[in-house]
N, C-alpha and C positions, 0 to 999 in steps of 0.2 A: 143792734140794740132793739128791744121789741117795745120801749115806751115811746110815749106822745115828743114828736121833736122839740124842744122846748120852747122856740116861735111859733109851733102851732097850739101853743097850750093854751091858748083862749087869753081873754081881757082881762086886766089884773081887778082883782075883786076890791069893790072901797068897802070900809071900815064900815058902813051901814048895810051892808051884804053880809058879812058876817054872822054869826048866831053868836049869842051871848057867851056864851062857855067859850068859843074862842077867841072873845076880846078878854074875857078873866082870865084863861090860858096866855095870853101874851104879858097881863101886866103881872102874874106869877112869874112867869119868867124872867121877867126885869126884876121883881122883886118889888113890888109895888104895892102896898096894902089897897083895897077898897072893900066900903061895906058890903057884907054880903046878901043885904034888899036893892042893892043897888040895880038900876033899871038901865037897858040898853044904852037909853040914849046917853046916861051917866057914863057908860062902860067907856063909851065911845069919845065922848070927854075927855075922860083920861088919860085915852089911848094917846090924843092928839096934844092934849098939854104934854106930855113925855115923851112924843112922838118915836112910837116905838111900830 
């Protein structure tokens, strides 16, 4: 296999690492409404009241 081993794949990234489109990609995913001026640090909110 020619990818990264996936113990060498680096430190798991926290929710404030993130960019915003993929905290709103995750709570789409769940199915999660939020407004859409919603600001990072909202997103990330979210993410963790739903712990997704």
């Amino acid at each position: 296999m020619a990818g990264i081993p996936f113990k060498d794949a680096g430190p798991k990234r926290r929710l404030e690492d993130l960019h915003a489109n993929e905290l709103r990609l995750r709570l789409e995913n769940a199915g999660i409404s939020y407004p859409d001026d919603a600001t990072k640090k909202e997103l990330v909110k979210l993410v963790r009241e739903n712990r997704l």
